[in-house]
C-alpha positions in Angstrom: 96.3 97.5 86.4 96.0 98.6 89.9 98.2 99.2 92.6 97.7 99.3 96.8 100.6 100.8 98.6 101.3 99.5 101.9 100.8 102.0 105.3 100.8 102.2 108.7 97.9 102.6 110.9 98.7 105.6 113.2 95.4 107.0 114.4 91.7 105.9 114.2 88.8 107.4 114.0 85.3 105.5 113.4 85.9 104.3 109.8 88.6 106.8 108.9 92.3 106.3 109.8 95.4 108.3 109.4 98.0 106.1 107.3 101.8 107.0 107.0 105.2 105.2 105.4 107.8 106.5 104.3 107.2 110.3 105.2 103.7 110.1 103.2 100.2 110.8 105.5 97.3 109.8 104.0 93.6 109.9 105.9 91.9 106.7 104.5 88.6 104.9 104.8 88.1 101.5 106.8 84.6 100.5 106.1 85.5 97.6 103.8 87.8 96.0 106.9 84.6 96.5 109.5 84.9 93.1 110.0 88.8 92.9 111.4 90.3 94.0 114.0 92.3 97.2 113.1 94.3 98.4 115.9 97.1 101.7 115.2 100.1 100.0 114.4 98.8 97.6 112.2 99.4 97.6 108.0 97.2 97.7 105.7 97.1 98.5 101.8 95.5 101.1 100.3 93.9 101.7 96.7 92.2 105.3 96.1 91.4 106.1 99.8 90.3 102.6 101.1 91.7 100.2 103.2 91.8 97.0 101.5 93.3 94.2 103.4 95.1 94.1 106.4 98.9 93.1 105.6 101.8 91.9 108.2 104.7 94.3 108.8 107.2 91.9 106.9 104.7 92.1 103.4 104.2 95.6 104.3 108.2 96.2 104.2 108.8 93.8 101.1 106.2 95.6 99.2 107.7 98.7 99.5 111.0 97.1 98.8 109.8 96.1 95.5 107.8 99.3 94.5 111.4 101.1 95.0 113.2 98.5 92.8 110.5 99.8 89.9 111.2 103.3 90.8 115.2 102.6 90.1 114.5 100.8 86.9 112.1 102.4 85.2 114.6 105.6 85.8 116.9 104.1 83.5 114.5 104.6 80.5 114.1 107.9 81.3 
């Protein structure tokens, strides 16, 4: 199974971008959205470096939302 994680747009450069939520910066590649409009600001989710598919802020936010509620359960089998 494979997982994106939803981030913010916060700089661009070319096909690169710099990408942060939640306190995490990551510099990610956006040559497989060269055909949307990516403006800073914008969300997107990201699998191994690459941009996949630009997401709204609310999918963004419910993602994350969900990715935490994993986080709190599986600590209770640790």
């Amino acid at each position: 199974m494979c997982l994106a994680f939803p981030m913010q747009i916060v700089e661009i450069n070319g096909f690169e971008a710099r990408c942060l939520f939640k306190g995490i910066q990551r510099t990610v590649n956006l040559f497989l959205l060269q055909d949307e409009e990516i403006q800073v600001g914008d969300y997107v989710l990201i699998h191994v470096g690459y941009a996949l598919q630009k997401v709204d802020e609310e999918e963004a936010f419910s993602t994350w939302e969900l990715l935490d509620q994993l986080a709190v359960n599986e600590s209770d089998y640790a």
